[in-house]
C-alpha positions in Angstrom: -55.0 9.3 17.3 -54.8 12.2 14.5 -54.7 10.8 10.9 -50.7 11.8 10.6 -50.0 9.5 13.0 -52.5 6.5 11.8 -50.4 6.8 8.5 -47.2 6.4 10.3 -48.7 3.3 11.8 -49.2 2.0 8.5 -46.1 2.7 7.2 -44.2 1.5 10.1 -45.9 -2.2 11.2 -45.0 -2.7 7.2 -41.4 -3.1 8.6 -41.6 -4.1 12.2 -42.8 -7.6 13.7 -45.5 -5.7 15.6 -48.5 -7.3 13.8 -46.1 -10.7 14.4 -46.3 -9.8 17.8 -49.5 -8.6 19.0 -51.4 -11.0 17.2 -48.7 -13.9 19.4 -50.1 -12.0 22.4 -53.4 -11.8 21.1 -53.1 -15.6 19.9 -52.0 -16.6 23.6 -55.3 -14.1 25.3 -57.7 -16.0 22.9 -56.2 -19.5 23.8 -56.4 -19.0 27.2 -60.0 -18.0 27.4 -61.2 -20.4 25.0 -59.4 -23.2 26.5 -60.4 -22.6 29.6 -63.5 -20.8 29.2 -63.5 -19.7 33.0 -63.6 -16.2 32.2 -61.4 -12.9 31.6 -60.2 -10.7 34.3 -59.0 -7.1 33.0 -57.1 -5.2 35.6 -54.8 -2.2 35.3 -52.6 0.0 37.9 -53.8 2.3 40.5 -53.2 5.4 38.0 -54.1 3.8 35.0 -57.6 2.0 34.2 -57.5 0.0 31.1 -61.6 0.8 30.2 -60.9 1.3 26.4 -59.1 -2.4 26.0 -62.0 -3.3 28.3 -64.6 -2.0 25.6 -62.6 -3.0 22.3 -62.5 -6.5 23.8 -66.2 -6.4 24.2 -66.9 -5.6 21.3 -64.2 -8.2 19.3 -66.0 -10.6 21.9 -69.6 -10.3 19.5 -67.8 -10.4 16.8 -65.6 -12.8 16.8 -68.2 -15.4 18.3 -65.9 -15.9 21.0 -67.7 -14.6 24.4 -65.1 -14.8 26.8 -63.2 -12.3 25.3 -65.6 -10.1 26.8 -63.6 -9.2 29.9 -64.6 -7.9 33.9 -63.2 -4.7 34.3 -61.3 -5.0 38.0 -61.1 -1.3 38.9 -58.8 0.0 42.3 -61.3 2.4 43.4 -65.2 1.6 42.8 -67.1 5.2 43.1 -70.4 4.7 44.6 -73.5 4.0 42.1 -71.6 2.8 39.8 -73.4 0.2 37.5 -72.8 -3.3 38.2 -70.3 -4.0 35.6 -68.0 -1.3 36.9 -68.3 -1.7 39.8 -66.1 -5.0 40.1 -63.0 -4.2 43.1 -59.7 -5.5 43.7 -61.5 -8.3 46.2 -62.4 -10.2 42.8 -58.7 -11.1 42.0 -58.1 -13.0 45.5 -61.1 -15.2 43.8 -58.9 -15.9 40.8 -58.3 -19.7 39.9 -58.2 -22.4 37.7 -59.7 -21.7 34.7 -59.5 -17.9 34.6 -57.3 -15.6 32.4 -56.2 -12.3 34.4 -54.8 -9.6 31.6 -52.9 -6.9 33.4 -52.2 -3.5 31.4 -50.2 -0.7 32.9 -47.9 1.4 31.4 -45.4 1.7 34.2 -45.0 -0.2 37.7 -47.9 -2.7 39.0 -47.1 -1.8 42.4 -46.7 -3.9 45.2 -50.3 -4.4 46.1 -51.3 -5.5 42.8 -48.2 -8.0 41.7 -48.9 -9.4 45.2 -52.5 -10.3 44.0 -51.2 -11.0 40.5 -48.8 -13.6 42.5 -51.6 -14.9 44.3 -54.0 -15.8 41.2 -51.3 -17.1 39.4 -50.3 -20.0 42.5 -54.3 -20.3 42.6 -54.2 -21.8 38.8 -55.3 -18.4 36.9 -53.4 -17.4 33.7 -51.8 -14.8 33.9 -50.7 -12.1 31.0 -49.4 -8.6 31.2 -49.2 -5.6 28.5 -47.2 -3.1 30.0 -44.2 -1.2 29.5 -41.9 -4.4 30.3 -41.8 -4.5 34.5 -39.6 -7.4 34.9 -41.8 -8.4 38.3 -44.7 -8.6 36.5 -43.2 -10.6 33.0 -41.7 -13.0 35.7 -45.4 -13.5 36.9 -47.0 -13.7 33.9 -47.7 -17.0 31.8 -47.1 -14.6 28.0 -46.4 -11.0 28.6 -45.7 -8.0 26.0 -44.2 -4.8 26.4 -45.2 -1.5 24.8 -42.3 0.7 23.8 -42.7 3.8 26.1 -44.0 6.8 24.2 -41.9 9.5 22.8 -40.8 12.7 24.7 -42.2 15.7 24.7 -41.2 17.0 21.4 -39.5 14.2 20.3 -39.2 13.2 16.4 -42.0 10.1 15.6 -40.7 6.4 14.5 -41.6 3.0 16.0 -42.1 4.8 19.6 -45.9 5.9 17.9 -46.6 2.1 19.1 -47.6 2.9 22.8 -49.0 1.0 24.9 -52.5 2.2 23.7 -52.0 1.4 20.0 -50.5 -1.8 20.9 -53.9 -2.3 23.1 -55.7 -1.6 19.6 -53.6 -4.2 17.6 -54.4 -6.8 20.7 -57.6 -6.2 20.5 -58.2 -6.3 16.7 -55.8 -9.7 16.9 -57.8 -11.3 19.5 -60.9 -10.9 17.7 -59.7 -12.1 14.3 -61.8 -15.5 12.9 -59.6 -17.3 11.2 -59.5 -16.4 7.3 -58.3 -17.8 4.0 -54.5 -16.8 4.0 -54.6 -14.5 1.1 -57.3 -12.6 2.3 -55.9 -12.5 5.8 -53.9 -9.6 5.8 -55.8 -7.3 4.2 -58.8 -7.8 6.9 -57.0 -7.4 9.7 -55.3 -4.0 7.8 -58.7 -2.9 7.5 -60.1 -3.8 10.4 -57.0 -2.2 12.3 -57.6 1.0 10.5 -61.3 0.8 11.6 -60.1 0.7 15.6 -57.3 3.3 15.1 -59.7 5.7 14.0 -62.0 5.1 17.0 -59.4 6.3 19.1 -60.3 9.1 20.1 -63.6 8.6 20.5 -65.4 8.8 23.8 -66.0 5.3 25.3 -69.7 3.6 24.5 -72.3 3.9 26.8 -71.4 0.3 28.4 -68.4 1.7 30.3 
C-alpha cells in the first residue's frame, strides 16, 4: 500500500461507515472467540490464502490480551515440511464444532468443496463468519458476514473502491484487537494504530508464517 493511497484511506473512512463497519465485524470475531473460547479457524479459497489476516490477528491476539484471536491457518494444499503451524489441511474443518469460530476470507467464490465444509461446521455448532466480496452462498452460511467492495479496474480513477478486501482485512484486524478505551481517546488510537498496520502492508510476512 503506497503512501498516496494510505492518505486516501484517511480521507475517505472520514466519510464512509467503514470504521462503523469493520469494527461490527470485528466486534462479532472478538465475541465469538471470547465467548466461546474454543478456538479460531482462518480458512480462505483454493486461490487465495488469507496468511497476512492470519499474522495481523496474531499479533492483535498479544496485544490485545485476548489469545484466541490468534487464529489456525486451514490451508487447501499443505506442501511437504511445512512447519507445524502451516501445515493445518482442509480435514481440520470436518472437526469443527461447538465452541469454535471458523473466519472465511476470499475475495471471489468459496467453491463448492469449501461452502460444503463451511455448511458442515456450521450444523456441527461452529460460528461461522465470512469477509469476502459478498457470495450470497457463503453470507447465507454465515452467523455475521462482510463484504469488501471489489477493487478498481485496471486504470480506473481511486474513491471508496481503495477499500479491498485486503484493507478491509487491516481495519478487522486493528478492530478486533482494540482494548476498550476512554471514548475521547478512542478514535484517535485506533486512527493511529490503523495507520501503523496500513503501512505494514507491504511488508513481507514475519517469520511465524
Amino acid at each position: 500500500m503506497d503512501a498516496v493511497r494510505v492518505a486516501l484511506l484517511r480521507e475517505v473512512l472520514a466519510g464512509t461507515e467503514w470504521i462503523q463497519d469493520t469494527r461490527r465485524f470485528a466486534g462479532s470475531l472478538r465475541t465469538a472467540v471470547a465467548a466461546h473460547g474454543g478456538g479460531l479457524l482462518l480458512v480462505g479459497s483454493a486461490g487465495y490464502e488469507p496468511w497476512h489476516l492470519a499474522a495481523h490477528l496474531d499479533d492483535e491476539a498479544a496485544w490485545s490480551g485476548l489469545p484466541e484471536l490468534s487464529p489456525t491457518l486451514v490451508r487447501h494444499r499443505v506442501p511437504g515440511g511445512a512447519p507445524a503451524h502451516l501445515a493445518v489441511g482442509l480435514g481440520r474443518l470436518a472437526a469443527a464444532g461447538r465452541g469454535e469460530t471458523l473466519l472465511v476470507v476470499t475475495p471471489g467464490q468459496p467453491g463448492a468443496g469449501l461452502l460444503e465444509r463451511v455448511h458442515d461446521a456450521r450444523r456441527n455448532g461452529a460460528t461461522v463468519l465470512a469477509l469476502d466480496g459478498g457470495d450470497r452462498d457463503l453470507h447465507a452460511l454465515a452467523h455475521d458476514a462482510l463484504a469488501a467492495p471489489p477493487g478498481p479496474p485496471e486504470g480506473a480513477a481511486g474513491g471508496t473502491q481503495d477499500l479491498d478486501l485486503d484493507t478491509v482485512q487491516h481495519l478487522v484486524s486493528a478492530a478486533a484487537g482494540e482494548n476498550s478505551l476512554p471514548a475521547p481517546r478512542r478514535r484517535r488510537r485506533f486512527r493511529d494504530r490503523l495507520a501503523r498496520l496500513a503501512d505494514q502492508l507491504t511488508a513481507p510476512p514475519p517469520p511465524r508464517w
